[in-house]
C-alpha positions in Angstrom: -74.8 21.6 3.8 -72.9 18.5 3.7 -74.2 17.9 -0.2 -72.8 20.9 -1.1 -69.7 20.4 0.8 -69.1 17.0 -0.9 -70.1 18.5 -4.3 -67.4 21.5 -4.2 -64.4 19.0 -2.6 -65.8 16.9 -6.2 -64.7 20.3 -8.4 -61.9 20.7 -6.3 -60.6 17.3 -7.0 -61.2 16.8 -10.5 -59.6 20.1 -11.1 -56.2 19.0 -9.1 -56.5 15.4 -10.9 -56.9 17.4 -14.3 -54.5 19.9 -13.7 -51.8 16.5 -13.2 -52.8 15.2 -16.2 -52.2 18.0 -18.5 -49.3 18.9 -16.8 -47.8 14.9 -17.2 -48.7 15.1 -21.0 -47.9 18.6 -21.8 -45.3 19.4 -19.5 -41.5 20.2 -19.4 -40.7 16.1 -18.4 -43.2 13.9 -20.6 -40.1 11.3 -20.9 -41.3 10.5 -17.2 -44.7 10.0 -18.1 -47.4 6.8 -18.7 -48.3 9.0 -21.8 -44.7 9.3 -23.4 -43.7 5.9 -23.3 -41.0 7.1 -20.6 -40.5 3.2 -18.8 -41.4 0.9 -22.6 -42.1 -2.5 -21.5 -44.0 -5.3 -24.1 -47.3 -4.0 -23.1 -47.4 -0.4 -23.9 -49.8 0.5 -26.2 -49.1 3.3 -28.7 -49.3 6.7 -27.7 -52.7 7.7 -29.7 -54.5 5.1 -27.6 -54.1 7.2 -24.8 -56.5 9.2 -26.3 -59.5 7.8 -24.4 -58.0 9.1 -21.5 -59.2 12.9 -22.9 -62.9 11.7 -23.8 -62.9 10.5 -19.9 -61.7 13.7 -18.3 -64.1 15.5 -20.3 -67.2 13.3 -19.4 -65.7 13.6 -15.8 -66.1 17.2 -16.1 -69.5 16.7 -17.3 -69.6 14.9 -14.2 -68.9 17.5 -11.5 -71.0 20.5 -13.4 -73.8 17.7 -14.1 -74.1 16.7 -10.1 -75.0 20.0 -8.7 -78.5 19.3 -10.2 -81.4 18.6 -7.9 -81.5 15.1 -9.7 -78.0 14.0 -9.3 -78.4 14.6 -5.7 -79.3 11.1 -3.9 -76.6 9.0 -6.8 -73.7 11.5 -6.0 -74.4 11.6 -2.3 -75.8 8.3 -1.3 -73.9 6.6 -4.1 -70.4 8.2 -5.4 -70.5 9.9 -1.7 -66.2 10.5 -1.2 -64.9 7.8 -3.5 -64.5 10.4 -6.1 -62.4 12.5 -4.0 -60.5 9.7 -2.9 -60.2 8.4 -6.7 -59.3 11.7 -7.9 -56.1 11.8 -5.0 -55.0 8.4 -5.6 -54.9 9.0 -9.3 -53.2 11.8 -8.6 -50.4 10.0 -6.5 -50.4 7.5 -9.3 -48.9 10.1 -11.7 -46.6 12.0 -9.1 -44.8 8.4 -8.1 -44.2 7.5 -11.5 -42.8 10.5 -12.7 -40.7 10.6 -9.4 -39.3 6.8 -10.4 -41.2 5.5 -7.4 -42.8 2.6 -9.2 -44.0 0.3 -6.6 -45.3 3.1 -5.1 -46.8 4.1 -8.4 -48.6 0.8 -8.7 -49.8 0.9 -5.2 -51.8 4.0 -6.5 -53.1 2.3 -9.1 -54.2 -0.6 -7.6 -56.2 1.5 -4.7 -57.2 4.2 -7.4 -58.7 0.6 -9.5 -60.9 -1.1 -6.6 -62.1 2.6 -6.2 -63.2 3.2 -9.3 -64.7 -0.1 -9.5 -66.9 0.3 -6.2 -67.9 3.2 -7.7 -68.9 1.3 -10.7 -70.8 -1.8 -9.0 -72.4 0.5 -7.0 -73.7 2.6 -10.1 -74.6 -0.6 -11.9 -76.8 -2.4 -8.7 -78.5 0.6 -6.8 -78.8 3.3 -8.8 -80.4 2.8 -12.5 -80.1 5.7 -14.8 -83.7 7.3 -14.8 -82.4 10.3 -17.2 -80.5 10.7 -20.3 -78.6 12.8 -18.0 -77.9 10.6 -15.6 -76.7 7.8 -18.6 -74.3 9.9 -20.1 -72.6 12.3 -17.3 -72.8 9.8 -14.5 -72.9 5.8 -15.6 -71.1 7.0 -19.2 -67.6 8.3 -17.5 -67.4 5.5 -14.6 -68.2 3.0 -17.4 -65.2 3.8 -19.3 -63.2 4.8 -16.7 -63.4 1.2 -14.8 -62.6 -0.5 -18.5 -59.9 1.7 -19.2 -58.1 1.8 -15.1 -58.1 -2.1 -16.3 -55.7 -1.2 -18.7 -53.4 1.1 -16.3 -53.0 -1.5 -14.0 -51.6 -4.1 -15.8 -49.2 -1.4 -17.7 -48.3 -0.1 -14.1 -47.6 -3.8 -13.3 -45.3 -4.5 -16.1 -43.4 -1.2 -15.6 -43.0 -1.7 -11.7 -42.3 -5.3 -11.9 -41.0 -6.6 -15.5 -37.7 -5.3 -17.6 -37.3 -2.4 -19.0 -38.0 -3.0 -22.9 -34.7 -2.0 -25.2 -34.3 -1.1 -28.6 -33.6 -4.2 -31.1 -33.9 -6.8 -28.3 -36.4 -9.5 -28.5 -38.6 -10.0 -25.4 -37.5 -13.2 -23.0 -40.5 -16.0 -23.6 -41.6 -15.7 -20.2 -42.3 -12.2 -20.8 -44.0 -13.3 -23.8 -46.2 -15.7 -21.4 -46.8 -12.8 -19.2 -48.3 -11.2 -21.8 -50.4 -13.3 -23.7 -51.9 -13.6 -20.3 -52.6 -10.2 -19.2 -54.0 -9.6 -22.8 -56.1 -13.1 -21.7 -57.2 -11.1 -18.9 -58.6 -7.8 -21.1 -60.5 -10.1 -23.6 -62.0 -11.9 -20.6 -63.0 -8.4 -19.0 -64.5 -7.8 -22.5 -66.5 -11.3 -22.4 -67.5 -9.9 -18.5 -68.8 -6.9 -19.9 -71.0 -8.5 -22.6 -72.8 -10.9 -20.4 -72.8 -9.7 -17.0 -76.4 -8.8 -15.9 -76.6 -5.3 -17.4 -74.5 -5.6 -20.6 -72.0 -3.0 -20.5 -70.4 -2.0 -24.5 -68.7 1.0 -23.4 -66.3 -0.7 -21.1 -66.2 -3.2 -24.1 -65.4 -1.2 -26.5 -62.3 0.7 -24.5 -60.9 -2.6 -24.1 -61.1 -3.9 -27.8 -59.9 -0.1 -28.5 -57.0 -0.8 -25.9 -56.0 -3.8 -27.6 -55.5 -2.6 -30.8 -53.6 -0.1 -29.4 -51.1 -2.6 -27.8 -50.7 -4.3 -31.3 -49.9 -0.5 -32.8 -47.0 -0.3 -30.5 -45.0 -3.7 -30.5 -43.2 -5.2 -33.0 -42.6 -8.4 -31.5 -44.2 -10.5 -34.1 -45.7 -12.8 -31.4 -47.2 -9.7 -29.0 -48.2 -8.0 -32.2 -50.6 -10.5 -33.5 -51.8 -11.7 -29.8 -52.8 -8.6 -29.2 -54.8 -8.3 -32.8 -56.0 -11.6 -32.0 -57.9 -11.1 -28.9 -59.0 -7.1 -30.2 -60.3 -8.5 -32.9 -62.1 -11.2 -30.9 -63.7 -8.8 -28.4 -64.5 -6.4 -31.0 -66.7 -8.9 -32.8 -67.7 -10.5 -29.1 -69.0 -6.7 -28.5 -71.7 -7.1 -31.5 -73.0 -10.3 -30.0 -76.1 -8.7 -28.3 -76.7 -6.5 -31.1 -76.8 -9.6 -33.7 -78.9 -11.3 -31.0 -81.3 -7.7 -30.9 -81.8 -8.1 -34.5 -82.3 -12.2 -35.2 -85.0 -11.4 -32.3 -86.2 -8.9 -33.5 -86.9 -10.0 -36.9 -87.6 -13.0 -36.0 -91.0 -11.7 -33.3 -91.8 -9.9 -36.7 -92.3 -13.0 -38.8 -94.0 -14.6 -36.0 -96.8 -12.0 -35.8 -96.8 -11.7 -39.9 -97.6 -15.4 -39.9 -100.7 -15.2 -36.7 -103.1 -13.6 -39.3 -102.5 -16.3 -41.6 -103.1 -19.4 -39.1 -106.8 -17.4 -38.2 -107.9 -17.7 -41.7 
């Protein structure tokens, strides 16, 4: 009883956490909105890169239909067991503060709704390995990205709770300058963290580089601008280092045993 119990309050959840989405991007107040640019500060990426944020609701909704199979059981019950609920809710909150100009509040949210996610995604990563193609790409795939791209949502809620508003034809202050070179420090480091931790993680990479580039799309600041192309560009070619590696090994193994028959003779 108490799977399916937890399983149902999962639909339930992502539903309500949906519905706010859709409502916040579509609805009748988008200028009070993450997705509208409603509070502009130096770090907000252009709208399209909010993009991602689709892909990750639909795998999430992959997610609830995929965990009422018999193998999903013991990693969405032993392993995800409430923290979705509780992700889903805080989330949730996140959205409702902003839009209601609460944004300490708001960021509050976000930083619970982040070491959420992220439990859920160390706890993915250590005890439960993906034993399916299933479970890769409708469990591991959606936490993966969502734990990159909540990385991203913090520091955007931080700026907007905590730094000026930014204003048309007025040039950032240089500590806000040095604020951000440093939190866009902080994504290409998350980007090197991904790459070489103990089970290499591109997805995560990749939303990061992707969120980068994104930032550089929507500021003209000539010093933000090419920071932020700077360290995307950097952690998009930091994200084909175990792929370069993969091949130069590979190749290499294959020379190795070419040359073996030769050394008999």
């Amino acid at each position: 009883m108490y799977p399916l119990l937890l399983k149902i309050l999962n639909v339930i959840a992502y539903l309500c956490f949906l519905g706010t989405n859709v409502y916040s991007g579509l609805g009748p107040q988008t200028d009070k909105t993450p997705y509208h640019e409603g509070y502009p500060t130096y770090i907000t990426p252009a709208s399209f890169t909010f993009g991602i944020w689709g892909f990750i609701h639909l795998l999430l909704g992959c997610f609830v239909i995929y965990q009422f199979f018999t193998s999903a059981d013991e990693v969405v019950v032993e392993g995800i067991n409430w923290h979705f609920i509780s992700i889903s809710l805080w989330n949730t909150a996140w959205l409702a503060l902003w839009a209601n100009d609460l944004l300490v509040l708001s960021w509050i949210a976000i930083v619970i709704t982040a070491s959420e996610v992220s439990h859920v995604y160390w706890v993915l990563k250590r005890k439960f390995e993906p034993v399916s193609v299933g479970d890769k790409l409708w469990i591991h795939l959606p936490f993966s990205l969502y734990q990159a791209w909540i990385a991203v949502v913090f520091i955007l809620s931080t700026f907007v709770a905590f730094t000026p508003e930014k204003l048309p034809d007025e040039d950032p202050s240089n500590l806000i300058r040095v604020l951000v070179f440093l939190a866009l420090s902080f994504l290409g480091i998350h980007v090197i963290y991904y790459v070489d931790s103990f089970k290499i993680d591109l997805t995560g990479s990749i939303v990061i580089a992707w969120s980068l580039f994104g930032i550089a799309a929507g500021q003209e600041d000539p010093f933000i601008h090419w920071s932020a192309i700077v360290i995307g560009s950097a952690s998009a070619l930091y994200i084909l280092k175990p792929l370069v590696f993969k091949y130069f090994l590979h190749r290499s193994s294959d020379e190795n045993e070419s040359l073996l028959p030769h050394h008999r003779r």
